[in-house]
Each structure stands twice: as C-alpha cells, then as structure tokens.
N, C-alpha and C positions, 0 to 999 in steps of 0.2 A: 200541539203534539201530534205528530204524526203515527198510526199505529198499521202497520203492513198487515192481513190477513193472508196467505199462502195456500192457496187452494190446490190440493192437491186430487187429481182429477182419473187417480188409477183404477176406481172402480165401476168409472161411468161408462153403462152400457152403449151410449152413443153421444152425441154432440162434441164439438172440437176446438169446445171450449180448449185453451192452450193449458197444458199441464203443468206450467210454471205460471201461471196466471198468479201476481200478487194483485190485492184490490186495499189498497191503502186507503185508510181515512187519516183524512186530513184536517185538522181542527184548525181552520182559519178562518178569520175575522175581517169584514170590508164594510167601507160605508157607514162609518160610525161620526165623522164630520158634517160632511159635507158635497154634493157636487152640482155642476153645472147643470141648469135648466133642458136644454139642450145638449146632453151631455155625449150623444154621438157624433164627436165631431164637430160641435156647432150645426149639424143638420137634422129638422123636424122628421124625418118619416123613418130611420135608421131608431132612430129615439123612439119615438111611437109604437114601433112593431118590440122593439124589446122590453118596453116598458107593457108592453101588452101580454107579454111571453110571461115577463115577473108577478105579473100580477096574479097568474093563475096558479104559481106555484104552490105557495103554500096549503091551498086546500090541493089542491092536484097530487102532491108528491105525497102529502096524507095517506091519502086515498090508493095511490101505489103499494105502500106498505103496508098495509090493510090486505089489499087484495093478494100480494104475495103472501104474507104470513099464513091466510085462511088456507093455505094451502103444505104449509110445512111438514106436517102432518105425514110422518112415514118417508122421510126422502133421506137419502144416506148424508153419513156425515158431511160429506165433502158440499153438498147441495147445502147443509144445515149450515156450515160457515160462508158460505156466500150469501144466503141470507141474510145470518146476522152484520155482517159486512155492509152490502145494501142498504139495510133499516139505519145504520149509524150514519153511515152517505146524505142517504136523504134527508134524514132528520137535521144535517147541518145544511143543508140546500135550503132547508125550507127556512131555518134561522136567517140565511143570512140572506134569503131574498123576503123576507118579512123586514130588515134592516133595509136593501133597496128598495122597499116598495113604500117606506117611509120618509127617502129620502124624496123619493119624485113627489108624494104628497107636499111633502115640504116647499117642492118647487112650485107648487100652484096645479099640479094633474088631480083629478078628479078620479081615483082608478074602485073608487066602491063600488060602482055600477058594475065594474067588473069582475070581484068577490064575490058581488050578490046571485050575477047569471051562472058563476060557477058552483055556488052553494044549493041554488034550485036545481041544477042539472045533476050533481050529486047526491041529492037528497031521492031524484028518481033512480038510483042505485041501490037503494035499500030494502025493495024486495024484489030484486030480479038475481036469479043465481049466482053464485058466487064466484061459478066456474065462469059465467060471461065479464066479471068484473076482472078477473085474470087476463082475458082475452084483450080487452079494452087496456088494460098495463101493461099490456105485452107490444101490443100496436105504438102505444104513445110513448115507451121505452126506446123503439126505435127511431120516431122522429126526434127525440134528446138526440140521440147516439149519431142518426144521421148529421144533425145540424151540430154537432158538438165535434165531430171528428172536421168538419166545413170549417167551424171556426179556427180550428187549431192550424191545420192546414193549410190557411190562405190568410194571411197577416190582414188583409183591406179590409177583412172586416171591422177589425176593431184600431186599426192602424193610428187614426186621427180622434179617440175616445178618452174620455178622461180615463188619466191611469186606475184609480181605485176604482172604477166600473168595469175596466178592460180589466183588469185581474179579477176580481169577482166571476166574470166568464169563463174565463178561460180554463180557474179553480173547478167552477162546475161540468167545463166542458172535459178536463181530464178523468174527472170519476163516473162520470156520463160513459164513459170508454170503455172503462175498467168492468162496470158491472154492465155493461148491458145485454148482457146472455144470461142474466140473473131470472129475470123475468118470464124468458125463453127456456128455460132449461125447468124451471116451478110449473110451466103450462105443460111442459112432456111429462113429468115426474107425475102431475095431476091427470093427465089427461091418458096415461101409459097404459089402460086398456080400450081404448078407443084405435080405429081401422085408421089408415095414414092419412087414407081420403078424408076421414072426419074432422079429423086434424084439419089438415089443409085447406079444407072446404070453409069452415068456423073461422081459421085467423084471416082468412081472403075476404070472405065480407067481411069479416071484425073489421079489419084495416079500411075497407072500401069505405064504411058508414063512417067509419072514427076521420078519413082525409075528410071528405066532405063538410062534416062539423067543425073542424080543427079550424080548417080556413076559411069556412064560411065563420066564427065564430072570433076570430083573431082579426079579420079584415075587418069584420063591426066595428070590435075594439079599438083598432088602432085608426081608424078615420075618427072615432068618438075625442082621442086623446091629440087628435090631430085640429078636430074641429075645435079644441080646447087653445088651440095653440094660431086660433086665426083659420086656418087651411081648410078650407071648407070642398063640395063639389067637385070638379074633375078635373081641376089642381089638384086636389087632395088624393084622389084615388088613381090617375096619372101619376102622382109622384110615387104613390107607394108601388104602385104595379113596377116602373121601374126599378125600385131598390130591391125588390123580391124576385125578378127576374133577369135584368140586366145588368146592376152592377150596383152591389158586391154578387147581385141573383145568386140570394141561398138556396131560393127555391128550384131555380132549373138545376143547380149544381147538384142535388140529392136526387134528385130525378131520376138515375142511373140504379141510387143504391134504394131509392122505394120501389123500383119495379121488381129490383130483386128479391123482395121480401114472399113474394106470389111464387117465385119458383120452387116446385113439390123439393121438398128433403132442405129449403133453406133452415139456416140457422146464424144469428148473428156474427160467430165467430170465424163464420168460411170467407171472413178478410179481418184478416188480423193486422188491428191499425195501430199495436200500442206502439210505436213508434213517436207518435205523435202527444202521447203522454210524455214524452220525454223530450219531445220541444218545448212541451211545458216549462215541464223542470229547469228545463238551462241546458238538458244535456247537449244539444244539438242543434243548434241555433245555426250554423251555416245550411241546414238542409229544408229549411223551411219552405214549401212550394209557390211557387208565384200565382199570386192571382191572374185573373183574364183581367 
C-alpha cells in the first residue's frame, strides 16, 4: 500500500524544500526467498561494500528517527508531516534491510561483527546532546541521498544484480530522495536561534568527522566480508578502491555533490532530483543517464 504525504510548504520561512513535494511510503516487501551469494553481479567487492552499507542500517536508521523526533517539538505543521512521513520511510527501510541482512547471513557472511561495532558506537550517543545527534543525521542523510540519487541515475550500478536486491535499492533509493531535507529542515527548525555562522560552522565539522568514520568504518567492513569470501590483502583493497572510484566509482561520482554540502546557505533541496524518483517508478525509462 502505497500512502502519498503532500507537504505543503507555504508557511516556511526558508528552505526550498519544493512545494509540491509528495513523500510517499511505500510498503514493499523484498528478499523473503532467496539470492545469490555473490549477488552483485556475480562480483565480490560490489557485494561486499553494499552488504556493508545493509548491515549498518537497521541500528542506523533507528537512531535517525530518534534524533529527528527529539526535535519535533514546536515545528509548524507542514515540518510535523514530513516528519511523520520520514519515521514510516525508515521504519520500512530498516524492515526490509533487516530481511537482506538475513539473506546474506544465509549466504555464509559473517555481518555481527558489524552490528556489534555499530551498537558500541551508538551506545556512545547516549549522553552527548541531542542537538549533536541531529547533526550527525543530518550529515549521513545526505550520503543516502547522495548515493541514492548515483544509484538511480546510472543503471551500472546495479545493471547486472539480482533482480530482488536491485529493486530493494532502488525502493530505498527513491525515498532516500523524497525525504532527504527532512532531516535539514528539523536541524534549522531546531537550531532557529542560533547566528548562520553557528550553523554552518557545526554541520562542516559535523560532516568532516562523520566522512572520515563513514569510510574509514565501511572500508574495515567490506575487506572483513571480502576476506570472508577468500580476497584477502591488496587484491582485496585494489579491488575495492577500484569499484568506489573507478567503475561504477560511487564514490568520486558524489564528490561534487559532498563538497556542496560546506557551501554557507546550502540546503538539500537547491537541486531538485525528483525526476529520478520517477525512473523509479516506470515513468521514464528512456531518460535514464549513462554511466561513465
């Protein structure tokens, strides 16, 4: 069941968020069979990095919704439905990547070790302000959003992936789209007596410290799930460096839109991609952009 939320966005004092912004949830279901071991393609390090990605979700996206909510508190309606919006988004994100993260166990991945470093890591979130843990889901909101408009965008990535994996993405990568000024817009709303400098100054290191871990903490991972799979040493980290930078290279392709994120007065929605929610869909399937 699909259910549309219509954000109506006439009395917000700034952001550009789109005024016709709908943020549908979509209650779909993947990964309840079966799939391949290697299910990117038949290829170890593609698998690896997104089985790395899954596995962090469901405490991850928790923990998003937590840190939004602590903040709802006093934000006009229009703010109050995109909220609730959001919490149902990810609450089916987290379902159904707690379903892929059961498939890859199944396949023989080892991915606890990777629960575990995320639950320690969260667990040091529990007495550090609240307003920092908004910062922190503000930042990693936009690496979804980046990598999520990449996926939709450029077919190779998932081009040669089993299908019921490759739609599971792409599901998450269209709501990843939808809300991801959700997050941005709760840190203004919260943050709305605070100088621009303050602002800007907090989510620039927020981000600086949050890339650093992200891929320092994802590259562990996916060499651990790699070394599981044989590929050890500098085969292992050779191959992954080139799938993150050279081809399908998610990682350079975002490059553009994380620098932008440090420019004073940014806001998620100063490139409006839903277009690309509607390659999803079916709508548009001839305009789909070419990969490099």
């Amino acid at each position: 069941m699909h259910a549309p939320v219509t954000i109506d966005t006439d009395t917000r004092r700034s952001a550009p968020t789109p005024a016709d912004l709908t943020i549908t949830v979509r209650d779909e279901r993947f990964n309840r069979a079966s799939s391949p071991r290697r299910w990117w393609a038949g290829e170890p390090f593609g698998t690896a990095w997104h089985n790395a990605l899954s596995a962090t979700f469901p405490r991850g996206e928790a923990f998003f919704i937590e840190a939004v909510k602590a903040h709802r508190e006093g934000a006009d309606p229009k703010l109050e439905a995109e909220i609730r919006a959001f919490v149902k988004q990810e609450i089916n994100h987290t379902r159904e990547h707690i379903a892929f993260n059961r498939l890859a166990e199944d396949a023989g991945y080892d991915i606890k070790a990777i629960d575990k470093r995320v639950a320690e890591l969260l667990a040091l979130t529990k007495d550090r302000p609240a307003i920092a843990n908004l910062a922190v889901t503000m930042a990693l909101e936009h690496y979804t959003a980046m990598m999520a408009a990449e996926f939709l965008a450029n077919p190779k990535h998932f081009a040669n992936a089993d299908k019921e994996v490759r739609d599971m993405w792409r599901w998450h990568a269209a709501e990843e789209i939808e809300h991801k000024g959700v997050a941005f817009d709760t840190w203004n709303h919260a943050t709305r007596d605070w100088t621009g400098w303050r602002r800007w100054k907090v989510r620039s290191l927020v981000m600086l410290t949050v890339t650093a871990r992200f891929f320092k903490n994802r590259w562990i991972d996916s060499l651990n799930l790699l070394e599981q799979d044989g590929i050890t040493g500098w085969k292992a980290k050779w191959g992954l460096f080139k799938y993150l930078t050279v081809s399908p290279g998610v990682v350079r392709r975002i490059f553009p839109a994380w620098l932008a994120y440090f420019k004073p007065g940014f806001h998620p929605w100063d490139h409006d991609d839903r277009e690309l929610i509607k390659l999803y869909e079916g709508d548009f399937q001839d305009a789909l952009m070419p990969a490099e």
